[in-house]
SEGU-75759 format. One record per residue: residue number from 1; residue in one letter; x, y, z of N, C-alpha, C in turn. Coordinates in steps of 0.05 Angstrom, whole numbers, padded with zeros to 5 digits. Atoms other than C-alpha are relative to their C-alpha. Layout:
BEGIN
  seq  type      nu      nv      nw     cau     cav     caw      cu      cv      cw
  NUM     A       X       Y       Z       X       Y       Z       X       Y       Z
...
//
This chain:
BEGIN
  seq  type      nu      nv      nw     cau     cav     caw      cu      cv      cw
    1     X   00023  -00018   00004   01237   00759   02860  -00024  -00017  -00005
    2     X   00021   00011   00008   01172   00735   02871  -00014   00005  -00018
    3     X   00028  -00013   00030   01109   00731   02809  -00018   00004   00021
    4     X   00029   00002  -00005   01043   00753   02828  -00009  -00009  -00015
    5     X   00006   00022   00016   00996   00726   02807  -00022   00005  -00033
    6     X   00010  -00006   00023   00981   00770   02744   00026  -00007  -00017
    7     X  -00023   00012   00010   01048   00752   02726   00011  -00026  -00010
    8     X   00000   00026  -00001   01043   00681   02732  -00030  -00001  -00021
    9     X   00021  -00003   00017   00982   00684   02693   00007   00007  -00028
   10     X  -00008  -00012   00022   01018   00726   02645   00016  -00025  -00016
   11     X  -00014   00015   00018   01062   00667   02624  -00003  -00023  -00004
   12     X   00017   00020   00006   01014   00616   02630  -00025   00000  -00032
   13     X   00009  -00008   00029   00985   00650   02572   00022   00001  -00020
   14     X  -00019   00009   00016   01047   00659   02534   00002  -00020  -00003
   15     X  -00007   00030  -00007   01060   00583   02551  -00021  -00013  -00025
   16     X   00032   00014   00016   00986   00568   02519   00006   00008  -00027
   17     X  -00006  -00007   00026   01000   00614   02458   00023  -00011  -00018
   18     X  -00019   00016   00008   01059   00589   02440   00002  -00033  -00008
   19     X  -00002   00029   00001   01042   00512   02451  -00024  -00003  -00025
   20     X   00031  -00004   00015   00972   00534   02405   00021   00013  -00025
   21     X  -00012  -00015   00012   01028   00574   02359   00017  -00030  -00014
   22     X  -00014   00022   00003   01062   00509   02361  -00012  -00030  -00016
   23     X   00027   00024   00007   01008   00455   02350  -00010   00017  -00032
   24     X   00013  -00009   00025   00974   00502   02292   00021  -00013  -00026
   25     X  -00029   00002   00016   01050   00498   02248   00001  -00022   00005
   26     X   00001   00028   00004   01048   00429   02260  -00026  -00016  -00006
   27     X   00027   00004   00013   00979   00417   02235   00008   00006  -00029
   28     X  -00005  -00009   00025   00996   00462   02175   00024  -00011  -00014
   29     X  -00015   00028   00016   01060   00417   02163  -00011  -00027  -00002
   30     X   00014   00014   00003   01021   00362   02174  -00018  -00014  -00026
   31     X   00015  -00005   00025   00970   00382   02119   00012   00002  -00025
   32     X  -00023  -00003   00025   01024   00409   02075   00003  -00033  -00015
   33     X  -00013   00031   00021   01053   00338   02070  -00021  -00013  -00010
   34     X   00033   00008   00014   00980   00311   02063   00000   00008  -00029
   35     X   00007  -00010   00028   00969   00349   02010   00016  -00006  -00023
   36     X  -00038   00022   00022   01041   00328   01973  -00010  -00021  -00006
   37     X  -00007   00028   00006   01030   00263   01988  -00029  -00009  -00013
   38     X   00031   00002   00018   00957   00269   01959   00001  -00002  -00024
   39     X   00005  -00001   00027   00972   00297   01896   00023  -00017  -00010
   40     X  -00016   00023   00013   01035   00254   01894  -00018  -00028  -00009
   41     X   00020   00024   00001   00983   00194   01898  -00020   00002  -00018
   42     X   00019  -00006   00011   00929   00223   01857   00027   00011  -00023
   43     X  -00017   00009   00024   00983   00235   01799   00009  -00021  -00015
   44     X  -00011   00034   00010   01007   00163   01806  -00021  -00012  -00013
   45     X   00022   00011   00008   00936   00138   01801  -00004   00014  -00031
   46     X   00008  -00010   00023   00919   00189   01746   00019  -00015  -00019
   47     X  -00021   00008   00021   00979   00166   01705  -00008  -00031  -00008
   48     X   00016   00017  -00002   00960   00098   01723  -00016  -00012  -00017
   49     X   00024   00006   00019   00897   00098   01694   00000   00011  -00027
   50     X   00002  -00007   00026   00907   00136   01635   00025  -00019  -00016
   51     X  -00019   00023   00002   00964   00078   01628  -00022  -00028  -00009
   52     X   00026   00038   00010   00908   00027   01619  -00016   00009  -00014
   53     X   00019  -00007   00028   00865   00071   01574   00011   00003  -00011
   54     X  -00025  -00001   00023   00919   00081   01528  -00002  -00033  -00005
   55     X  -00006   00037   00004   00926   00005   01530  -00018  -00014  -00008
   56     X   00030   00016   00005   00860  -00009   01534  -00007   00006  -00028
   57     X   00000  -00006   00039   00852   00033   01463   00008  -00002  -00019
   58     X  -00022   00002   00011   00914   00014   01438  -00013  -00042  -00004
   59     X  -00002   00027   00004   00891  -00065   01449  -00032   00007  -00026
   60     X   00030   00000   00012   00818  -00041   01422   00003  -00003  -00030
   61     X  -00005  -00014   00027   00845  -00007   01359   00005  -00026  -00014
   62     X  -00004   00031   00004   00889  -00071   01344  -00014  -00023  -00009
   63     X   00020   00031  -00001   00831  -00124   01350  -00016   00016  -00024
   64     X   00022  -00014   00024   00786  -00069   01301   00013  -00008  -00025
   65     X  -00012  -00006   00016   00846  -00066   01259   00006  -00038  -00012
   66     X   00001   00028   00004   00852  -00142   01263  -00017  -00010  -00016
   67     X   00028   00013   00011   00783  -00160   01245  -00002   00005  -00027
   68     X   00007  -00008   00024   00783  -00115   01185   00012  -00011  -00020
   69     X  -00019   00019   00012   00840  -00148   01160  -00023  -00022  -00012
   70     X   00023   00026   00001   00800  -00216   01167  -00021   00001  -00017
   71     X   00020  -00003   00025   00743  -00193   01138   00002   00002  -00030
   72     X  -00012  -00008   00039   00782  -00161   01071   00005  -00027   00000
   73     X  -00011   00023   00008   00812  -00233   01069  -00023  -00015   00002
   74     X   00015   00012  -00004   00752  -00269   01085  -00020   00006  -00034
   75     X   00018  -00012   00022   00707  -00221   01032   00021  -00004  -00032
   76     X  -00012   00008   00022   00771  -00233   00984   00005  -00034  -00013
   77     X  -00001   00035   00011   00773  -00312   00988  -00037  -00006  -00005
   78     X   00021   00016   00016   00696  -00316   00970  -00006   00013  -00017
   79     X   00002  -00013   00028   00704  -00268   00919   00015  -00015  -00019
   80     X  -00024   00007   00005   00767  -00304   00897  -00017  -00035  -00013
   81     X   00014   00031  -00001   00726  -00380   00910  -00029   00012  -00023
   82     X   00030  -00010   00013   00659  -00347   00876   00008  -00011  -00037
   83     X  -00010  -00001   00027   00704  -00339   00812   00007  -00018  -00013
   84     X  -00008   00019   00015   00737  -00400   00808  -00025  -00022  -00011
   85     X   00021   00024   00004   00672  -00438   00817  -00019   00009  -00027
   86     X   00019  -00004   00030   00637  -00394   00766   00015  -00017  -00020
   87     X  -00020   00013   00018   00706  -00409   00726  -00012  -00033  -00012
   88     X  -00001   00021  -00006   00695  -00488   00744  -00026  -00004  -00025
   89     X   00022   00006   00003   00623  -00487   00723  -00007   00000  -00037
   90     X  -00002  -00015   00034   00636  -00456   00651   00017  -00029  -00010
   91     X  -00021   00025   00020   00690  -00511   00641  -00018  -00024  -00005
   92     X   00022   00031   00002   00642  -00566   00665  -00025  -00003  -00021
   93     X   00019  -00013   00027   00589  -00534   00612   00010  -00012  -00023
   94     X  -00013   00012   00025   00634  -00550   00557   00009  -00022  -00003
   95     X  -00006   00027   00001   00657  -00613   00574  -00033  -00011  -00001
   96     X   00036   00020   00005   00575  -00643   00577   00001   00015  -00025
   97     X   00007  -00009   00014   00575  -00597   00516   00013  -00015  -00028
   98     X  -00017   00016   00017   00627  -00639   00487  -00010  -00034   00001
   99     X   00010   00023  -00003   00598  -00696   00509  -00023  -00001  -00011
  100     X   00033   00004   00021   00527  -00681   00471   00018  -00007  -00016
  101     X  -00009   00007   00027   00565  -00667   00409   00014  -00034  -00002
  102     X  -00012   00031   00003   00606  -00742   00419  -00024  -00015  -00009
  103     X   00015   00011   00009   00533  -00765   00425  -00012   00002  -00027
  104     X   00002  -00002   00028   00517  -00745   00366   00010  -00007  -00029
  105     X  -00023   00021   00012   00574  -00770   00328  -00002  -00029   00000
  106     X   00017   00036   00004   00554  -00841   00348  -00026  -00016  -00010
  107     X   00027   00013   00011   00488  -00837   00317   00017  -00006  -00031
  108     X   00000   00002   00025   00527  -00834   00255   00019  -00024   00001
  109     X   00004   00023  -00011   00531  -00909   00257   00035  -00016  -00016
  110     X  -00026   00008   00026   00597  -00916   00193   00026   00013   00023
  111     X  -00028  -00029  -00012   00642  -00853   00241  -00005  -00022   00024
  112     X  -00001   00020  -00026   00616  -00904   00308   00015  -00018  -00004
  113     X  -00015   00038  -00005   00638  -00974   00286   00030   00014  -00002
  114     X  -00028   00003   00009   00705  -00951   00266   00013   00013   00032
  115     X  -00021  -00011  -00019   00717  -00909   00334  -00007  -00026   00013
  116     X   00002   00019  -00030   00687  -00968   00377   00013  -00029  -00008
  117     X  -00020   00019   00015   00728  -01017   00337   00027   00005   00019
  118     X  -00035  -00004   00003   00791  -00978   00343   00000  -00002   00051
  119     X  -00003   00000  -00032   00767  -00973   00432   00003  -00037  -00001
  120     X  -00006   00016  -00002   00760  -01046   00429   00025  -00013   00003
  121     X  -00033   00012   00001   00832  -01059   00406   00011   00010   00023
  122     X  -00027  -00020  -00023   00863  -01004   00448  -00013  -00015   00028
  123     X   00012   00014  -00029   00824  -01046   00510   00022  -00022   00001
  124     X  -00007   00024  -00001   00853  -01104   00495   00037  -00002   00001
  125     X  -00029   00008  -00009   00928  -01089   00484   00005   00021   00025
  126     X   00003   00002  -00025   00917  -01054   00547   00000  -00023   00018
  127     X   00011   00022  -00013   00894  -01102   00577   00024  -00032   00000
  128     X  -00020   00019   00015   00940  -01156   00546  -00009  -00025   00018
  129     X   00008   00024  -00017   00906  -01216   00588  -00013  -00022  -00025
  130     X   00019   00024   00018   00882  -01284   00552  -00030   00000   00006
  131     X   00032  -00003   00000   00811  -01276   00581  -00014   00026   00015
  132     X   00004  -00024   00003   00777  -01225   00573  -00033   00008  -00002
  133     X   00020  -00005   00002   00705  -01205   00587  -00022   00040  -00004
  134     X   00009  -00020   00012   00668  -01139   00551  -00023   00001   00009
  135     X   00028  -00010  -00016   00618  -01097   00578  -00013   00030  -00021
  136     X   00010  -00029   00022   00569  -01045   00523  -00021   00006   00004
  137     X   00025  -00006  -00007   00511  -01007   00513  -00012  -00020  -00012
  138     X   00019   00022   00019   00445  -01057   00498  -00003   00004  -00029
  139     X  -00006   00002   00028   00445  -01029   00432   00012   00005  -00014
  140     X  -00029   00003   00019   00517  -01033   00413  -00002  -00022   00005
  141     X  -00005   00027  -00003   00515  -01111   00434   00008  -00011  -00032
  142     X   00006   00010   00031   00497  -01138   00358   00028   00015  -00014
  143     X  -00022  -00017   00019   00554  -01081   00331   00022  -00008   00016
  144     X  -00012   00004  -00019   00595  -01099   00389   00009  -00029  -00016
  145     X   00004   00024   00012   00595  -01176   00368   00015  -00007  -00024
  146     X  -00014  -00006   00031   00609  -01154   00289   00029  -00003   00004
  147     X  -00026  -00013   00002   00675  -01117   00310   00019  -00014   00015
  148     X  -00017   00019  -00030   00707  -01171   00373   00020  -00012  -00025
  149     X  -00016   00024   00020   00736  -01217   00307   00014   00019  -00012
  150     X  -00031  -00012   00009   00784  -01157   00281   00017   00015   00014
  151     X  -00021  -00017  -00028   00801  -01127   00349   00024  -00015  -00004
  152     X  -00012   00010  -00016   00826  -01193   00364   00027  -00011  -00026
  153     X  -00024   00010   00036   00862  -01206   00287   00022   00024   00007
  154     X  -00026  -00022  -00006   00897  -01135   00298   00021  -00009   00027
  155     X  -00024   00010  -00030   00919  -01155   00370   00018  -00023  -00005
  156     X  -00018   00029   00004   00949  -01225   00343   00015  -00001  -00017
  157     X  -00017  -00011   00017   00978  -01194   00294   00023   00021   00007
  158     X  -00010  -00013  -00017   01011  -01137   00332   00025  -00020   00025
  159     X  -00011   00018  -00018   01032  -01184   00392   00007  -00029   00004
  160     X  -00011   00026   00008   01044  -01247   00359  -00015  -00023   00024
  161     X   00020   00010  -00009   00995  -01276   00398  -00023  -00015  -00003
  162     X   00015   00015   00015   00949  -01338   00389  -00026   00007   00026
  163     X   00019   00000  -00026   00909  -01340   00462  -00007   00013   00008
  164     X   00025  -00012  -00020   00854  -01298   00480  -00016   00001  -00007
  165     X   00025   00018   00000   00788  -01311   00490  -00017   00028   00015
  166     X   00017  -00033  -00005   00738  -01236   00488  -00024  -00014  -00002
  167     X   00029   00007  -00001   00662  -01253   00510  -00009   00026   00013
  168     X   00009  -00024  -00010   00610  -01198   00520  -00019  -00011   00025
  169     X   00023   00004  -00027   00572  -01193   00584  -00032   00004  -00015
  170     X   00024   00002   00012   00503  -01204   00560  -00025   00005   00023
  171     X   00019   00001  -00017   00472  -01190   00629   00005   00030   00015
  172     X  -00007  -00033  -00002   00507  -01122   00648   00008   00014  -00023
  173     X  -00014  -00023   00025   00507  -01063   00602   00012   00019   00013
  174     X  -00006  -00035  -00001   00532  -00990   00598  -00031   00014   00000
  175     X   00022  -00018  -00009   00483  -00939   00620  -00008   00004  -00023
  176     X   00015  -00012   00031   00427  -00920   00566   00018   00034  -00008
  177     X  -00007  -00019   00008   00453  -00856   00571   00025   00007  -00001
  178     X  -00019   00007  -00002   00521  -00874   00565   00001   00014  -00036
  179     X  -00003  -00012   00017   00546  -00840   00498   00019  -00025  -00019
  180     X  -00022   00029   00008   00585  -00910   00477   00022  -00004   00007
  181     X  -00025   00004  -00003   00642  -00943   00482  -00003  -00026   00011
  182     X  -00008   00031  -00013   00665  -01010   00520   00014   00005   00026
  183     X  -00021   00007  -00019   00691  -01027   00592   00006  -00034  -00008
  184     X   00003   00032   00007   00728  -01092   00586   00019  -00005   00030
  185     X  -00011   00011  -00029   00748  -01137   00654   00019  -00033  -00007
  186     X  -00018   00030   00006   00805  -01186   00664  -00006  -00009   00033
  187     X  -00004   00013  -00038   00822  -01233   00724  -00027   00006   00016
  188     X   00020   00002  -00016   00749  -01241   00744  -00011   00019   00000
  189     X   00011  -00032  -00013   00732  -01166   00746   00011   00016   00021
  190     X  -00029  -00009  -00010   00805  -01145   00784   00002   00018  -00019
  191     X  -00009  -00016   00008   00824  -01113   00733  -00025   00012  -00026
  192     X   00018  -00020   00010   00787  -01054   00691   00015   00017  -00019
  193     X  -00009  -00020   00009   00796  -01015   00635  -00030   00007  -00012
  194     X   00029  -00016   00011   00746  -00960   00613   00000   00015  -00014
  195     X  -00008  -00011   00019   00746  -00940   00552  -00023   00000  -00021
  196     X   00028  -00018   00009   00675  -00904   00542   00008   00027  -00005
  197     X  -00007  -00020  -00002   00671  -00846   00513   00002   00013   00012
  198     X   00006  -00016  -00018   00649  -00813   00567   00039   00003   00008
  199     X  -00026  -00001  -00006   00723  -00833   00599   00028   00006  -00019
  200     X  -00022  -00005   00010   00763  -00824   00549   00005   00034  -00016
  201     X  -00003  -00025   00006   00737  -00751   00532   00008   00010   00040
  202     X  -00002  -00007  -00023   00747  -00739   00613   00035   00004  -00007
  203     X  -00041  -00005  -00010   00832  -00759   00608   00006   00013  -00024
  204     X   00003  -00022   00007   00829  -00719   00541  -00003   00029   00004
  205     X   00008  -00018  -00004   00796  -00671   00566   00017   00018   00027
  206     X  -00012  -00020  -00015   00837  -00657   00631   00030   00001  -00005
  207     X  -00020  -00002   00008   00903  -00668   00591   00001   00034  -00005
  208     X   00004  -00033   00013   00882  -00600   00549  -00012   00021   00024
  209     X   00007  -00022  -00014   00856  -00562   00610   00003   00028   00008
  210     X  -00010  -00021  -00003   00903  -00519   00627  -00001   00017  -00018
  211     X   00006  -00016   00028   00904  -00497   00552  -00028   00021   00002
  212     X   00030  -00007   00002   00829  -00490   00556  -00007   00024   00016
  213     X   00000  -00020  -00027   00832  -00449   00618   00015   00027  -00008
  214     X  -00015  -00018   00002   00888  -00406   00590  -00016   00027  -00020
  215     X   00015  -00008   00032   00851  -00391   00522  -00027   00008   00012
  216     X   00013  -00020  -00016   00788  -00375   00566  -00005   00025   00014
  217     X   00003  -00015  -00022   00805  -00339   00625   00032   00006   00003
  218     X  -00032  -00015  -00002   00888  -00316   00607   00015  -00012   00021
  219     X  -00027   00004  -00013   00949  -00338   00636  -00003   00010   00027
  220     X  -00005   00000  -00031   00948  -00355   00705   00021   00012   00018
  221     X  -00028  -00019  -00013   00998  -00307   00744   00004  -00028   00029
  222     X   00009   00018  -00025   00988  -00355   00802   00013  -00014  -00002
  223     X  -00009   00033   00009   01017  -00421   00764   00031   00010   00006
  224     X  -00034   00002  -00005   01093  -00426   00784   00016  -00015  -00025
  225     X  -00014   00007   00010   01102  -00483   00742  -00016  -00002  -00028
  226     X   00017   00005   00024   01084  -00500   00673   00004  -00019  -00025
  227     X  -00011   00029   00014   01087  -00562   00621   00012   00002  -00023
//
């Protein structure tokens, strides 16, 4: 059976609709997946990124939380340093304070000879050398002088000892403002002992410290050990 040719026409149109019916539904799957694979992609990313701002706020917070730290520790060690140095400053007060009053004590010229007598000796059996050169203030020299002849009776008496030979330096003193006392030198000026007041309220003075400190400023929680 032959088509005419409205017939043939007729299913050249069907043909078209169908391949246009065809093509559309495969556009719209097309898109479909598009659109899947869009918001699959645009979820990853979103996640993503809110994966590094979380991180990013999480590292932020951290370093804030860091610093503050630092700071409290920072603002607690020069609170901490502030104190001890006030502390320090108060002790050092009393020690020059102790050191006027000593000066004072040596004006009283009967209470002097007998302490710078009794330093003399204690130099010397220190010292325990046959020659022996003494170093004082310019005007303890003359009192200085007086007191060398029963240092050296006690010491030879004490250590059964006939030989040694105590001369004062007559060309170096002790500082004017030296509060008295004697350095005396063996073996050329090798060896040294110093036994000015100044020095001998210093190893006094940091024997009793801790005391001093306690009786000031209470019992150190801090100290582990104790004498």
């Amino acid at each position: 059976m032959s088509l005419n040719d409205d017939d043939v026409a007729k299913q050249i149109q069907h043909m078209i609709a169908f391949i246009q019916q065809e093509a559309v539904e495969k556009v719209e799957e097309i898109e479909a997946k598009a659109e899947e694979e869009f918001n699959i992609e645009k979820s990853r990313l979103v996640s993503q990124q809110r994966a590094k701002i979380i991180e990013y706020y999480d590292k932020k917070e951290k370093q804030i939380e860091l610093q503050r730290k630092i700071q409290h520790s920072n603002l607690a060690n020069a609170s901490r340093l502030s104190i001890l140095k006030a502390r320090d400053d108060y002790v050092q007060a009393l020690k020059e304070e102790a050191r006027k009053q000593l000066s004072i004590l040596t004006q009283d010229r009967s209470k002097y000879q007998t302490i710078l007598s009794n330093l003399i000796a204690q130099g010397l059996f220190l010292l325990m050398e046959k020659e022996i050169n003494l170093r004082c203030r310019r005007n303890d020299y003359e009192l200085v002088q007086q007191l060398i002849p029963d240092a050296i009776q006690r010491y030879k008496q004490e250590l059964k000892q006939n030989d040694i030979k105590v001369t004062i330096d007559d060309k170096n003193f002790l500082a004017e403002d030296s509060a008295g006392g004697v350095e005396l030198y063996a073996m050329g000026g090798k060896i040294k002992v110093s036994n000015t007041i100044e020095a001998r309220l210093a190893m006094i003075f940091n024997q009793i410290l801790p005391e001093i400190r306690e009786k000031l400023f209470g019992v150190n929680q801090n100290r582990k050990y104790h004498d």
